[in-house]
N, C-alpha and C positions, 0 to 999 in steps of 0.2 A: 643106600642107607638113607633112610627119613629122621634127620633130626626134628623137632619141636624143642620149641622153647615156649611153653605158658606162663603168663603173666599180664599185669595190667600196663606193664611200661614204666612201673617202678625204677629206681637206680641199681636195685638187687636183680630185675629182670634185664635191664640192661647191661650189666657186672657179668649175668649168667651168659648172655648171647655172647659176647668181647669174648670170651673165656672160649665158650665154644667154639669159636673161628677159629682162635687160636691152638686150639686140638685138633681142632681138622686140621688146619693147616703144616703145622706141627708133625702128624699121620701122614700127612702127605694123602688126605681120602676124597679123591678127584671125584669121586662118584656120589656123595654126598649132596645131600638137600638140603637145605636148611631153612626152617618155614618158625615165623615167629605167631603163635595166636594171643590175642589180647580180648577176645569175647568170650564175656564169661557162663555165656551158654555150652559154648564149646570146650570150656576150661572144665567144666562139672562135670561133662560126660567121662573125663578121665575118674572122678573119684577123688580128685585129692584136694584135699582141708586145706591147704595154704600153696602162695606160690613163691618166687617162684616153681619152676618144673622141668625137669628134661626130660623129655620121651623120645627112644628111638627104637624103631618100629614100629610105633605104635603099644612099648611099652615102657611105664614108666619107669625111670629107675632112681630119680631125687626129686624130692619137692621140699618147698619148705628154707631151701637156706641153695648157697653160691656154694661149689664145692670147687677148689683151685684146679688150675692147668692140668696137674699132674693124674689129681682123681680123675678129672673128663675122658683121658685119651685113654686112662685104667677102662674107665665105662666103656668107652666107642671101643677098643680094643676085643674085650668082651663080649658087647652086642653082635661081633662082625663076625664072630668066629661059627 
């Protein structure tokens, strides 16, 4: 599993990373990547108007705002299936 975390390195993009460690680790999901992008070339090619961003797989599934512990591991839970 390919996490991303898009953003400029904001405090909200750093709020979002924290959070996600913490759901992986949480999961307990040894096999997880976790790649943070801050170029915002590469932030565009996803599409999305604000950041932060979680993408995993390669798709997005929140931009825009920090979503808690509880929603992420909902996400990763979801993605993984």
């Amino acid at each position: 599993m390919l996490i991303k975390i898009l953003g400029s390195g904001c405090p909200n993009c750093v709020r979002l990373e924290a959070s996600v460690k913490k759901a992986v680790e949480a999961l307990d999901l040894k096999e997880a990547i976790i790649e943070k992008i801050t170029d915002m070339g590469l932030i565009m090619n996803y599409g999305i108007m604000s950041t932060p961003a979680l993408v995993v797989d390669e798709q997005v599934l929140s931009y825009g705002r920090v979503p808690d512990v509880a929603e992420i591991k909902e996400i990763l839970v979801n993605a993984n299936q």
